[in-house]
N, C-alpha and C positions, 0 to 999 in steps of 0.2 A: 447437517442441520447446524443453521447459525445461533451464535448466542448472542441472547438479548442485552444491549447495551447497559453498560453499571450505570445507576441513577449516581448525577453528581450530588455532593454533601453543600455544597451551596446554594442556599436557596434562590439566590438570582439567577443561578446558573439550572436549578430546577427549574424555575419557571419556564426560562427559553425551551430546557429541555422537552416539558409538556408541553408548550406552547407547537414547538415543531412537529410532536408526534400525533395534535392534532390535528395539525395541514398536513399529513400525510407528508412530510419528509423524514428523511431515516437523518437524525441527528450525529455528527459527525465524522461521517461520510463526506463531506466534499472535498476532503483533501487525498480520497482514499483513490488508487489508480482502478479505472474501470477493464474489465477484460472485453471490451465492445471489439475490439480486431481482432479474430482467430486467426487472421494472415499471420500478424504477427509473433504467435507461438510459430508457427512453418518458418517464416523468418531465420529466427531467431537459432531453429533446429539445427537451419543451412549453413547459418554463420559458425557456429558452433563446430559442426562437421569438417567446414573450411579452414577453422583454426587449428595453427599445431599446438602442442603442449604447453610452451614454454609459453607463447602469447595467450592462450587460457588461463593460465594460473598469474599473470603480470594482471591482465583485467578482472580475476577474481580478489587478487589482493587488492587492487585500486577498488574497486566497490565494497570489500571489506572496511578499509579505512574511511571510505567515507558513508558508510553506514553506522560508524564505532563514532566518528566525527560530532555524526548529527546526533547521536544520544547522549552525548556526552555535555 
C-alpha cells in the first residue's frame, strides 16, 4: 500500500497540488522512474550474474556517488 502524498505548506504550490488531483494526475510523479519493462529487471539479473565481483562493487560505488552527489 502506497502513501498518500505530503500536502505542500504553500499555498501556491497547494493550489497546483489540488488542481492536479483533480485532473486525475498523481502530483509529482513525473519525474518518478516507471517500472513499464519487466524485460528489464531479467536484464538487469543477467548482467549482474555476468559480472565479477570486483566490477559489481566499482559500479556500485559509481552509482553510490552519484546518488550522494545528487542529494547533496
Amino acid at each position: 500500500m502506497t502513501k498518500p502524498p505530503k500536502r505542500p505548506r504553500d499555498q501556491m504550490q497547494l493550489a497546483k497540488f489540488i488542481g492536479e488531483i483533480a485532473v486525475s494526475e498523481t502530483p509529482g510523479d513525473k519525474d518518478a522512474p516507471s517500472a513499464a519493462d519487466p524485460a528489464a529487471v531479467k536484464r538487469g539479473k543477467a548482467r549482474a550474474a555476468k559480472l565479477g565481483p570486483r566490477k559489481r562493487k566499482a559500479i556500485a560505488k559509481k552509482a553510490a556517488r552519484a546518488r550522494w552527489k545528487r542529494n547533496s
